[in-house]
Phi, psi and omega in degrees: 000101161294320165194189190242127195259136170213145191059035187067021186234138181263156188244150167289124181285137187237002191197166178313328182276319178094018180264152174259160237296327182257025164276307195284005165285321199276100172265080160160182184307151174265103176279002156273164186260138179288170175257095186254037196020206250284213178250204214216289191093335196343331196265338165253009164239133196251333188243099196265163200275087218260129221244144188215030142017110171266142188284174177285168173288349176289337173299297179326294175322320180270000183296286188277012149302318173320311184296327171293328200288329158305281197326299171312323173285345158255002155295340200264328199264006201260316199283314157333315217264322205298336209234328173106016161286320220244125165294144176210112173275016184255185166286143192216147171291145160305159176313322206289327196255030163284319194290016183261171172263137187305123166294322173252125157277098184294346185289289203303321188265036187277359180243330165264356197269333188223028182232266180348283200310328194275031181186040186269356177259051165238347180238163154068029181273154186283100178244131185266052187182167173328126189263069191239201210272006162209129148236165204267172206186117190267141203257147174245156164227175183250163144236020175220056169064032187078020164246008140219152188240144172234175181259132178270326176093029152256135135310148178234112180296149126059055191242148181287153185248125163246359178264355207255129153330013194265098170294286195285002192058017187295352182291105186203143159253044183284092222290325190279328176283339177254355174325282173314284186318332197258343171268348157302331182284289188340308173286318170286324163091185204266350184218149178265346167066020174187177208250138182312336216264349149275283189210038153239018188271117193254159170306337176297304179259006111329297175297321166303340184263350158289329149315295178297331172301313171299333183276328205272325202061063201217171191309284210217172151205189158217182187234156161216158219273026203191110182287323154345280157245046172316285150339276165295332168285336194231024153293305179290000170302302171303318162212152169213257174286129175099354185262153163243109183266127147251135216213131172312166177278342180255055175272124173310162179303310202325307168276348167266007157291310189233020148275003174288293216279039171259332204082329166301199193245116185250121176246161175244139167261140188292165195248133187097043192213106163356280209281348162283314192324303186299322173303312165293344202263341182279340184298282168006270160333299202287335205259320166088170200288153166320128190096295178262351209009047152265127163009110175295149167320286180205144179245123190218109177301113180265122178218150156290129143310308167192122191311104162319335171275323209250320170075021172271186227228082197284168213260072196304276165007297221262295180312300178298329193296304198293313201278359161286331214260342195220053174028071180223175181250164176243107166264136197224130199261121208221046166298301191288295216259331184288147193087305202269326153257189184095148156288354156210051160066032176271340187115173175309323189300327190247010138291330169273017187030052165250174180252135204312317205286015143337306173224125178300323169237130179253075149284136145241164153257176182240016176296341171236277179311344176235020130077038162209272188177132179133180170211186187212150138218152220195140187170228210268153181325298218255015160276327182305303186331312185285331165304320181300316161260029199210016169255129191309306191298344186260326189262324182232355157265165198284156179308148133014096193294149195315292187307316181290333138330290225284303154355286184303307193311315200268343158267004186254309181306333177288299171351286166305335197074004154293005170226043161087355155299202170230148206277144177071003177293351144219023160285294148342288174296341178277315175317318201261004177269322208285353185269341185261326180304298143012253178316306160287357184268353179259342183245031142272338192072038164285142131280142182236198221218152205352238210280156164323292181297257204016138165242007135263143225242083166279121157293107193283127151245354161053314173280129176318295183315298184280003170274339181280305215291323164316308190276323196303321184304326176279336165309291190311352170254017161089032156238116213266138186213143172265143174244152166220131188227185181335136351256030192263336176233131159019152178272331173261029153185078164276175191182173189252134157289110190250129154223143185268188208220155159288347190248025167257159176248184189272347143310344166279314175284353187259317169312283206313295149342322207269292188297303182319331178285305185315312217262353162278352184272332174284327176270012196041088187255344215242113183243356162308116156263021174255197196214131196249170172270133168302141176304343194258009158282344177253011192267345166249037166247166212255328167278125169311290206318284186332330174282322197288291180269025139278297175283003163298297196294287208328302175300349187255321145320303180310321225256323195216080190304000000 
C-alpha cells in the first residue's frame, strides 16, 4: 500500500496506520487547528437533513436467509448436545433439580449458545492504554470456538479508535492539561465514602452544577455520580402512578428502566415522528386514564438528543410546539448530544436556537464529551430542590468522586473558553470531522444512518456473516471499530458504529475512510443507490455555505435540464 488519496492528493504512508510519528504521540486533542476544509456554520443551519436510505430487497432477503441457516444449525448443535455428541459449556441445572423452577431458560439462551459464541471476539476486547483517538490491544485467542479466550501477550499498537464516546477528546493524559485533576486528588483524595445529603458534600460539587446551570442557561441543576442512574433513579422521582410517559420507540434502556420502575402508564410513539406523537397526547388529553377517563396526573414525553444507534436527531422544535399546544412536560435526555452540537457545544437546544427554559427536565451525562463519568439534571430552581430529597440517587448513593468532578469542571470550563481557550474550538473541530467523514462515506456508497450533525455514524451492513467479517477485516488493519445486530437492532439492519472525535485528525479519518473503501468493495458493504457530489467539490471553497449552494444549483441543473 503506498499511500492514501484524499481531496486528490496522495499523502504518504509513514507507519502501518499511516500516520505520522506526532499524530500517535499526541493520543488526546490536538490543539492546533487543522485546515479540515470549510467551516461548519452550525449555528445557522438549524434543521439538518437527517438520511435513513432503505437497502434493496435481495438484501433483506439474504439477511434473513442468513438468519434461517444459523438458526437451524444451532437446533441441529442443540440436538447434538441433548444425545451427548456435542460438549455444552453454558450453565445448566443438574437432573437432580428439574423439579425447581429453573434458572436458566434454555429457549433464551439459545441465541447466546448459538449465535453470540461464534462471534463473541468481536465485543469485550481488552485494552491497554489510554482509550483516546488510537489505543493499544491485547490480542486473545480462543481454542475452543469462543467460549474461552486466552492472552498470546502480543499487543496491538497504535490502532485507531472509532468506537469510544470521546466526542471532544478530553479521554487525553496530557500531564498540563490534567494539572488541576491531579492537585484535587491530592487535596481531596478519590473517593467520599458517604451520600452527598451527609457528610459528602464538597465544594467541588457545588460549584459544578452551578457550572452546569450556566452552561446549560437553566434555574439549577444537580450531579450524580452514575449516568444511568441518572435515568433510571430520578424518572420514577417524577412521575408515577396516575402519569402518562410517552417515550420514542428508540429511547436508551436507561429511561425504559425508569419509566417501568416509575409505575406510570407507558406508551411508545414511533421515532421521531410528529404525528404519532400528536396522536397519543390528543387520545390522551380527550380520553383521559383507562376505565375512569380521569385526567391524566402528568403526561410527560420522554426523548432523546441524539439517538445512539441511529445517530438522528431529535425534531426539538416540533416537540416543544406539541408539548405546549397539549400541556405536557418534556424530558429530554442529551447523553449523546451535550457537547457534541450546538456552535458552542450547548446541545439540541442551541442547535435548533430555542430556549432551554422549554424543556422542563435537561438529563445529560458526563461519560462522553467531557471524558469522565456521572449526569446532571437542570431545569427550573424548584424541581431540583425536589430531587434533592425525593430521588433514590441522590438521597443513598455515594457523591461523585473529587477527581472526577474537578475532570468535568476543567472541560466544560475549556468548552466555555474559560480557561484561556478560545470557546467551542473543539467543538468546531468535531462538526468538521463529523461533516467530512459523513460526506465521504456517502460518496463512496455506504448507507449510513442519521443527522448531518451527528458523530455518530452507523454504517448499515445489515447480514449477520458481513458483520463478523466487517469487524474482524478491519482489526487487521488496525481499526478498532463496533458492530452491532440483533437483538440491540433490527434483525435486518445491523452495522457498525463509528463515532467520532475532536481528537482524531484528517490523517486518521482519510486511514480509516481508505481501508473502509477497500473492505466495503471486498464484502460488497456499499448498497447506496443514490449518487453523491464529490467532497473535493466542496473542499475548495472557502465558504461550507457557498458550496452547499452551488451544489444545490448543480443538482438542480441536473434534475431539470
Amino acid at each position: 500500500m503506498a499511500g492514501t488519496v484524499a481531496n486528490g492528493k496522495l499523502k504518504p504512508h509513514l507507519n502501518q496506520n499511516g500516520l505520522r510519528g506526532d499524530d500517535l504521540k499526541r493520543n488526546g486533542y490536538h490543539n492546533k487547528r487543522e485546515k479540515n476544509g470549510p467551516g461548519t456554520g452550525v449555528a445557522s443551519r438549524q434543521h439538518r437533513h437527517e438520511s435513513f436510505e432503505q437497502a434493496p430487497i435481495y438484501v433483506a432477503v439474504m439477511t434473513y436467509l442468513g438468519f434461517g441457516i444459523v438458526t437451524l444449525f444451532g437446533y441441529f448443535r442443540d440436538f447434538l448436545r441433548a444425545v451427548g455428541l456435542e460438549k455444552c459449556h453454558l450453565a445448566r441445572e443438574r437432573d437432580e433439580q428439574k423439579d425447581f423452577v429453573p434458572l436458566y431458560q434454555d429457549f433464551e439462551n439459545f441465541y447466546t449458545r448459538n449465535l453470540y459464541m461464534r462471534v463473541r471476539d468481536n465485543w469485550n476486547r481488552p485494552i491497554c492504554s489510554l482509550p483516546g483517538p488510537v489505543f493499544d490491544l491485547m490480542e486473545r485467542v480462543s481454542d475452543d470456538y469462543n467460549w474461552t479466550f486466552r492472552l498470546t501477550g502480543r499487543t496491538l499498537h497504535n490502532v485507531i479508535n472509532v468506537g469510544s464516546y470521546n466526542y471532544l477528546g478530553f479521554a487525553e493524559n496530557n500531564a498540563d492539561f490534567l494539572k488541576t485533576v491531579a492537585d484535587k486528588t491530592r487535596q481531596y483524595g478519590v473517593g467520599v465514602c458517604s451520600t452527598r445529603q451527609e457528610i459528602g458534600n464538597l465544594g467541588i460539587h457545588e460549584e459544578l452544577e452551578q457550572l452546569v446551570a450556566k452552561f446549560l442557561g437553566v434555574e439549577s441543576s444537580m450531579t450524580f455520580g452514575m449516568g444511568f442512574a441518572t435515568n433510571s433513579m430520578n424518572i420514577p422521582a417524577i412521575v408515577g402512578k396516575g402519569c402518562l410517559i410517552l417515550s420514542d420507540e428508540l429511547n436508551h434502556t436507561s429511561l425504559i428502566l425508569g419509566a417501568r420502575l416509575s409505575g406510570a402508564t407507558i406508551r411508545v410513539f414511533k421515532h421521531n415522528n410528529m404525528h404519532s406523537l400528536e396522536k397519543m397526547l390528543s387520545e390522551a388529553v380527550c380520553s383521559g386514564q383507562p376505565r375512569t377517563h380521569r385526567p391524566w396526573k402528568k403526561i410527560l414525553i420522554m426523548v432523546e438528543g441524539i439517538y445512539s444507534m441511529e445517530g438522528s436527531v431529535v425534531r426539538l422544535p416540533e416537540i416543544i410546539a406539541l408539548k405546549k399546544k397539549y400541556k405536557a412536560y418534556l424530558y429530554l435526555d442529551e447523553a449523546h448530544s451535550i457537547g457534541a452540537v450546538g456552535a458552542s457545544g450547548r446541545g439540541v437546544t442551541e442547535l435548533f436556537d430555542v430556549n432551554p427554559a422549554d424543556v422542563d427536565v435537561m438529563m445529560g451525562t458526563f461519560t462522553k464529551s467531557f471524558g469522565a463519568a456521572g449526569g446532571y439534571i437542570a431545569g427550573k430552581k424548584k424541581l431540583v430542590d425536589y430531587l434533592r430529597s425525593h430521588s433514590h440517587s441522590a438521597v443513598y448513593a455515594s457523591a461523585m468522586s473529587p477527581p472526577v468532578t474537578e475532570q468535568i469542571i476543567r472541560a466544560m470550563k475549556c468548552i466555555m473558553g474559560k480557561d484561556g481557550s478560545t470557546e467551542g474550538e473543539r467543538v468546531r473541530q468535531l462538526a468538521e470531522n463529523t461533516r467530512y467523514f459523513r460526506a465521504r462515506l456517502k460518496e463512496m456508497g455506504f448507507i449510513i444512518y442519521g443527522n448531518d450533525d451527528s458523530p455518530v455514524v452507523p454504517i448499515l451492513l445489515y447480514m449477520p456473516g458481513k458483520v463478523v467479517a466487517f469487524a474482524r477485516e478491519m482489526l487487521e488493519r488496525r481499526i478498532g471499530v463496533v458492530v452491532v445486530g440483533f437483538p440491540a437492532t433490527p434483525i435486518t439492519e445491523a452495522r457498525a458504529r463509528f463515532c467520532l472525535s475532536a481528537a482524531h485528525t484528517r490523517a486518521m479519518l482519510d486511514q480509516v475512510l481508505h481501508h473502509l473503501n477497500e473492505v466495503g468493495d471486498a464484502l460488497c458493504l456499499k448498497f447506496s443507490r443514490k449518487k453523491y457530489s464529490s467532497w473535493s467539490d466542496l473542499s475548495d471553497e472557502t465558504d461550507f455555505e457557498l458550496g452547499m449552494s452551488k451544489r444545490s444549483l448543480s443538482v438542480r441543473a441536473a434534475a431539470d435540464p
